[in-house]
N, C-alpha and C positions, 0 to 999 in steps of 0.2 A: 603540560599540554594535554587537553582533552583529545582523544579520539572519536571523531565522529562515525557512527552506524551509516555500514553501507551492505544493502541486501538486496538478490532477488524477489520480484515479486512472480508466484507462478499463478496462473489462469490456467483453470479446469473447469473440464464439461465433460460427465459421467467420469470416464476413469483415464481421459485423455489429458494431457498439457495441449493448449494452445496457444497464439499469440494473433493477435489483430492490430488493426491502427484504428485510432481516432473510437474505438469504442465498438467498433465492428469488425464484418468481414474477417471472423476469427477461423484461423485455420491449424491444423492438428498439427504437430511438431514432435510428439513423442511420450516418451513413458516419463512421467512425473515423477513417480517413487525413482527411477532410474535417475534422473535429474538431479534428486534431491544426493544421492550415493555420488552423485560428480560433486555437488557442492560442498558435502560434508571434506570430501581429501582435498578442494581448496580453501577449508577452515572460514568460510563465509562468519560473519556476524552471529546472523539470525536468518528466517527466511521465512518469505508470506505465503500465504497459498490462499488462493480466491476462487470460489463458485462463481461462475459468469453467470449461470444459470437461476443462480437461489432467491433472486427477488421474483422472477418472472414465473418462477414454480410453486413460488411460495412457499417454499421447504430450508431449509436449513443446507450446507456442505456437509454430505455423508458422514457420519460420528465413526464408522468403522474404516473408513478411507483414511477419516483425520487420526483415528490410532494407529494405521499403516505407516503414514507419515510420522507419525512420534515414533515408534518404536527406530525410525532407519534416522532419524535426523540427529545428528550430535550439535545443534545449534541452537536455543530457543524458535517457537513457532508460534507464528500470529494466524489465525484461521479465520476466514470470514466467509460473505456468500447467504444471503434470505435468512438469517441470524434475528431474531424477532422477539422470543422472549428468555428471561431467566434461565428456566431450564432447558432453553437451546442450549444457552451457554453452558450449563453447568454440565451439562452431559460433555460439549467438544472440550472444554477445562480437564474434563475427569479423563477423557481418551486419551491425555499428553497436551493440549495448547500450554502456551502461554500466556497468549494475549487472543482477545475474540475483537475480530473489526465489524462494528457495523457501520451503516451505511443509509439505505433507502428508509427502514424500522427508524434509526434515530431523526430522521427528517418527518415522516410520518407520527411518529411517535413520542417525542423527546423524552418526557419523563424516563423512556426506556434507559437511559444513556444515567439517570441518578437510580435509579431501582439495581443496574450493574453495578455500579460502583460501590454502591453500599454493601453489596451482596458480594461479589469478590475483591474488591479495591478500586481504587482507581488505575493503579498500576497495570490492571489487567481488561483497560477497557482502551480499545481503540475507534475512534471515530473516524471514518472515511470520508472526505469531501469530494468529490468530483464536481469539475465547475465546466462551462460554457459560455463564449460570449454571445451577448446579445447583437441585434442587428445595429444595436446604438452602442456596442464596445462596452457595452457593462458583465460583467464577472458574476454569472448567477451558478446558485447550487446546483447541479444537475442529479437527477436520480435514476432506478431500474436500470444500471448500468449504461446511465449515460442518455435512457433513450428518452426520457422527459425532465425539461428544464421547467425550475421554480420561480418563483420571485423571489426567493430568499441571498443577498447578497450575502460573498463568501466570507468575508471577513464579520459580521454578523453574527453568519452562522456559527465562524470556528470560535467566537468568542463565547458566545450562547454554552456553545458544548464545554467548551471548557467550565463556566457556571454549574453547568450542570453535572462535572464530576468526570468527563472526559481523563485519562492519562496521558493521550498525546492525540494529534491530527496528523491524517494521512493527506496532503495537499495535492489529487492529480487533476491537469488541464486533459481535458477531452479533445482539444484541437489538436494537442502535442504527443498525445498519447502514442508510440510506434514510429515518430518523423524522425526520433535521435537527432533532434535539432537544437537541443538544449533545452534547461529549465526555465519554466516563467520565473526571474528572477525579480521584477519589481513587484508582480503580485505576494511572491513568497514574505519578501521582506516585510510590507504592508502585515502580512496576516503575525508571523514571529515578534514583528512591533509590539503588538496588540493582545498577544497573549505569556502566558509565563511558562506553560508548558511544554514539552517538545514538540515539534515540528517536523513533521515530514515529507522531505520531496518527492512528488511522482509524475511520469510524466516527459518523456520529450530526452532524458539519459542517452546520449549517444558517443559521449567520447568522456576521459580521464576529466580533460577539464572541465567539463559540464559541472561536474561532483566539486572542482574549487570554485568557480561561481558561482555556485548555490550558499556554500559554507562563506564565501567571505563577502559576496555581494547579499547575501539574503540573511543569514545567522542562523542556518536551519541546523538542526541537531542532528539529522537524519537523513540517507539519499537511500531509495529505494527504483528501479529500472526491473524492466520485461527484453525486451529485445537486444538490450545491450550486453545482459547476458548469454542470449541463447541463438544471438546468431552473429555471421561473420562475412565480412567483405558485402561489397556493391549486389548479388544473388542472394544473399538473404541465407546462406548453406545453414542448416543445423549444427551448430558447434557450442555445448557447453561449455562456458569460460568468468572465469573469473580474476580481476585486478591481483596481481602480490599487496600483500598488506603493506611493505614498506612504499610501495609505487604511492597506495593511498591516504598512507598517512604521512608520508612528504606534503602529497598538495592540499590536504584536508585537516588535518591536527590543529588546533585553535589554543591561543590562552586561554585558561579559567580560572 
């Protein structure tokens, strides 16, 4: 049986954690490096950490923040956030990352996404999609966290990237982002159809089962959630938490 990856993704602006819905209206919830010490003693996976801000500043996610975070984290770490060229990357690589996401630069940019991968592997190159529907129900890429939508359909795009040297795709719906209403499961499937890579869910995490319909209605390799971790009951309280492994790898463990 395979285990599938299941991790926090954290949202930062300057040295704060926060969480929003739908790609907005982000509001502070607490000390991230704090966060990250709750998740390591519930032995999480891995765990993402994302600049809200890094397209819109045109800067990179702090290089001395991201060694903050490597030195506390006992899990692998995917960094991302206005990530644009090579030696963005090579510097948050060299702070402790594991894996560097970009996101708006590989839409803008693509070659960016084969100049990575040649240069640290593929293994260590994460592409990010965030999609939006259209007013006619079509699944377009969306960029600058969410706030401008492309013509580039998603399944297109995540294949493109893979060509181009991608390691895995990070798949989140901007409708769903924050609802805890579940994962877009037919879009996910569509895109894991279609590529050979891993696949990652984001997006809409709100209960245990969300994580087995994704894994068995979609084939996703990977579930990643914000608000499902870091908050609790119908109020929304700040409460860091995290599934038992056996809880998730009962309804998520797959043949391979």
């Amino acid at each position: 049986m395979l285990s599938v990856r299941v991790f926090p993704t954290l949202l930062i602006k300057g040295r704060g954690l926060y969480k929003g819905a739908k790609f907005k209206d982000h509001k502070y919830v607490g000390d991230p490096i704090n966060a990250v010490r709750i998740f390591n003693d519930k032995e999480v996976d891995e765990i993402a950490v994302i600049d809200i801000e890094g397209s819109a500043k045109g800067q990179p996610i702090d290089v001395e923040f991201v060694r903050q975070f490597a030195a506390e984290a006992f899990m692998p770490l995917t960094v991302g956030g206005g990530v644009s060229t090579v030696e963005q990357a090579r510097s948050l690589l060299q702070a402790g990352a594991e894996k560097v996401l970009i996101n708006t630069a590989a839409v803008e940019r693509p070659a960016l996404i084969t100049e990575l991968a040649d240069t640290f592997g593929s293994s260590s190159v994460v592409v990010g999609i965030d999609y939006a529907k259209t007013f006619f129900g079509k699944n377009v890429v969306a960029i600058q966290c969410g706030r401008k939508n492309t013509r580039l359909d998603v399944v297109e795009w995540a294949r493109e990237a893979e060509r181009l040297g991608a390691g895995e795709v990070l798949i989140t719906s901007v409708e769903r982002d924050g609802d805890r209403n579940g994962y877009d499961v037919p879009l996910l499937k569509t895109v894991t159809a279609a590529l050979t890579i891993p696949v990652v869910a984001g997006g809409g995490l709100g209960a245990i089962e969300h994580m087995q319909e994704a894994v068995s209605g979609a084939g996703v390799s990977a579930l990643t959630g914000g608000s499902f971790f870091v908050f609790h009951g119908p109020r929304r309280a700040v409460l860091i938490s995290f599934p038992p492994r056996p809880m998730i790898d009962a309804l998520t463990s797959r043949s391979g």
